[in-house]
N, C-alpha and C positions, 0 to 999 in steps of 0.2 A: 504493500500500500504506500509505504514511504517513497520508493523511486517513483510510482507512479503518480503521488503528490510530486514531487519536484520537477516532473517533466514537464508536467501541464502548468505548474508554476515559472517554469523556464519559458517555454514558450507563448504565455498568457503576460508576460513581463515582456518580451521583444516586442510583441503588437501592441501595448498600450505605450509605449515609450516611440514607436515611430504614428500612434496618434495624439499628436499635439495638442489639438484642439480640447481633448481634456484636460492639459493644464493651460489651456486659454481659461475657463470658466472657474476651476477651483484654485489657482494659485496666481495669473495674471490681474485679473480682475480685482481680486483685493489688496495684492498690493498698489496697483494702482489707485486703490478706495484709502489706502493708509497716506500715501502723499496727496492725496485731496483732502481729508482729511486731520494731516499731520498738526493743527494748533491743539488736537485733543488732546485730553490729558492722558497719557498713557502710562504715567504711574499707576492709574486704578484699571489693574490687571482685566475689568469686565470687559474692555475693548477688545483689550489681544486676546483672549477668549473667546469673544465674540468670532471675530477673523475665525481663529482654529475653529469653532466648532462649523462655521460655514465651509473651512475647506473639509473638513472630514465629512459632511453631508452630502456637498455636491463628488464628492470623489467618489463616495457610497454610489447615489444615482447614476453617476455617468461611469462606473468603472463597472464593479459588481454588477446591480443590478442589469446596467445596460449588457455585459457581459453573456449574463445567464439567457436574460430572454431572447438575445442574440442567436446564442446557440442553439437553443430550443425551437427558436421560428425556423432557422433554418436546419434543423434534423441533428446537426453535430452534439449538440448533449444527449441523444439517444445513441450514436453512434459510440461516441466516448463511453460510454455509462456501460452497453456491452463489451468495448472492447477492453478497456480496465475493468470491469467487471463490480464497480462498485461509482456511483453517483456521487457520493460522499467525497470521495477522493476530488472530483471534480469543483465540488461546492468550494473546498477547504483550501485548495490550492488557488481559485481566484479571488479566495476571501483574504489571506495570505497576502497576495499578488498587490491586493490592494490597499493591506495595514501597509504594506513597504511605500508604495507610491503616495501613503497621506504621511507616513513621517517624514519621508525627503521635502514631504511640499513643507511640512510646517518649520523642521529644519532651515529653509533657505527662507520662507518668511520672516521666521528671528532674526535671521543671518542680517538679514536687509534691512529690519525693523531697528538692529543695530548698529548698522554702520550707519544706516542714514538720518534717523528718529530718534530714537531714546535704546541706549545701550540695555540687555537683559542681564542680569546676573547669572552664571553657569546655570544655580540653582533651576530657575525656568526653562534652558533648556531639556535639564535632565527631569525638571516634573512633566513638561509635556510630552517627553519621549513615553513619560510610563505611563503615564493615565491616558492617553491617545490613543493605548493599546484596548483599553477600557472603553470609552468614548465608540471608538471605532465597532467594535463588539454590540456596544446600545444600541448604535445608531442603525447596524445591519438588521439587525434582531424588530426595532422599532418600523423601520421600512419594507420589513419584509412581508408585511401586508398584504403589499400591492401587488405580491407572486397572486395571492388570493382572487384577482381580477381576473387574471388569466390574459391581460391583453396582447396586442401587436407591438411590434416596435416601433412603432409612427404613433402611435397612440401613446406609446411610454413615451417618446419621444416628449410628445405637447406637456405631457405632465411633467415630466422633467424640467421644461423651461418655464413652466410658470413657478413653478418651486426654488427655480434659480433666481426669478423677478423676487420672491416673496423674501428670501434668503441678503439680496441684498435691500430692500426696504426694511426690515428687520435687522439688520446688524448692528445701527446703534441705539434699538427701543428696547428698552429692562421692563416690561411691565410688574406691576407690584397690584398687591391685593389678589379678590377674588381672581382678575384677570393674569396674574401668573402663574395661578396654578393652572388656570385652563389652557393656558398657551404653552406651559411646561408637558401638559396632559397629550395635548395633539402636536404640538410643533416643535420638529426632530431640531431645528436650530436652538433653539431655547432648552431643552434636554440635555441638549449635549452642552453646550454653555454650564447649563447648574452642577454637570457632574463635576467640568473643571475647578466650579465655586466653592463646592460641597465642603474641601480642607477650611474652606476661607470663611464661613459661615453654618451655625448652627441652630439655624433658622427652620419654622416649618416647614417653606417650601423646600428648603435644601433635603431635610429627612423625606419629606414627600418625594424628591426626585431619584433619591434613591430605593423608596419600594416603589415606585415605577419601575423604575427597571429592573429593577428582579422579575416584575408581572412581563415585561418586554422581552427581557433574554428567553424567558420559559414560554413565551409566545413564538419568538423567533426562534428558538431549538423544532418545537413542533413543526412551525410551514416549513422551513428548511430542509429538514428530515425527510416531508411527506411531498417535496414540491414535483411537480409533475414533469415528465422529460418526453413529453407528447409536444409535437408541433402545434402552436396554435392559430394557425392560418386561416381556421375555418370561421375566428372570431376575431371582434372587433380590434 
């Protein structure tokens, strides 16, 4: 099982690294949104939080996700699935594929964040290496939903890019009160935001964002497990 995780790890790494255009939307964009931004205060780590948890979302959508139902529209996750002989392997290696492609992005974010903005202390990079690993983990588990649709790639497609509008309209809105927990509840930017907060605050909604996600991991272990490796062509 291990060599066959690494193949498809190997070769699921070649084809997103010669498609660009996935770090146009998860690691261009914001930083461009941070030198637009840059009179903010970015002592109060919510910002650069904010950033990471939008690139671990959109890399989610556009890498994984986009990924699996890729393969499944066009036959290759059935073909893979017989020919390793186990689906698992398949999941695990472009879940994988893609915690590597969100820490290099947030890596070279800091990186920039540093030389050009406000320097980070090592400290930050080494917390966001480890809790990204976490983060990452939520956010698949949270999104993985939408396997639940069943839909086309063109159709993931649209939701994809609204998610990307909503993702940057939301990067620098913290809502509080009732309206936190509800946007902590549905919206995977805001999730992933609190887990990084979670150390920094021990607040309801921090304790509330973390039994969310124990209810999201045990959500997203199940669709994962049981996700279907049928073409869905015949559907929207």
């Amino acid at each position: 099982m291990f060599e066959n995780c690494l193949a498809t790890f190997k070769l699921q790494l070649k084809i997103s690294m010669k498609n660009k255009i996935v770090f146009l939307y998860s690691l261009i964009i914001p930083v461009v949104l941070m030198f637009v931004n840059q009179r903010s205060d970015y002592k109060n780590m919510n910002i650069v939080y904010s950033f990471w948890a939008y690139i671990v979302v959109t890399t989610i959508l556009n890498g994984f996700m986009m990924n699996v139902i890729s393969l499944r529209e066009n036959g290759f996750l059935k073909t893979l699935s017989y020919m390793i002989g186990s689906k698992e392997s398949i999941v695990i290696s472009l879940f994988l594929e893609q915690l590597l492609l969100i820490e290099i992005q947030i890596l070279l974010f800091n990186v920039i964040l540093s030389l050009f903005i406000k320097p980070l202390a090592p400290i930050v990079f080494l917390y966001g290496f480890l809790v990204t690993g976490l983060a990452t983990l939520l956010g698949t588990s949270m999104l993985s939903v939408l396997f639940l649709l069943k839909i086309k790639l063109q159709t993931f497609n649209t939701i994809t890019s609204i998610f990307f509008l909503v993702g940057i309209v939301l990067l620098n809105i913290n809502p509080s009160g009732i309206w936190g927990y509800i946007s902590t509840a549905i919206n995977p930017f805001q999730l992933v935001t609190e887990i990084y907060l979670i150390p920094y605050s021990l607040s309801a909604l921090a304790w509330g964002s973390l039994g969310l996600s124990f209810g999201y991991l045990i959500m997203g272990f199940f669709i994962l497990k049981n996700i279907s490796i049928k073409s869905q062509l015949s559907r929207v």
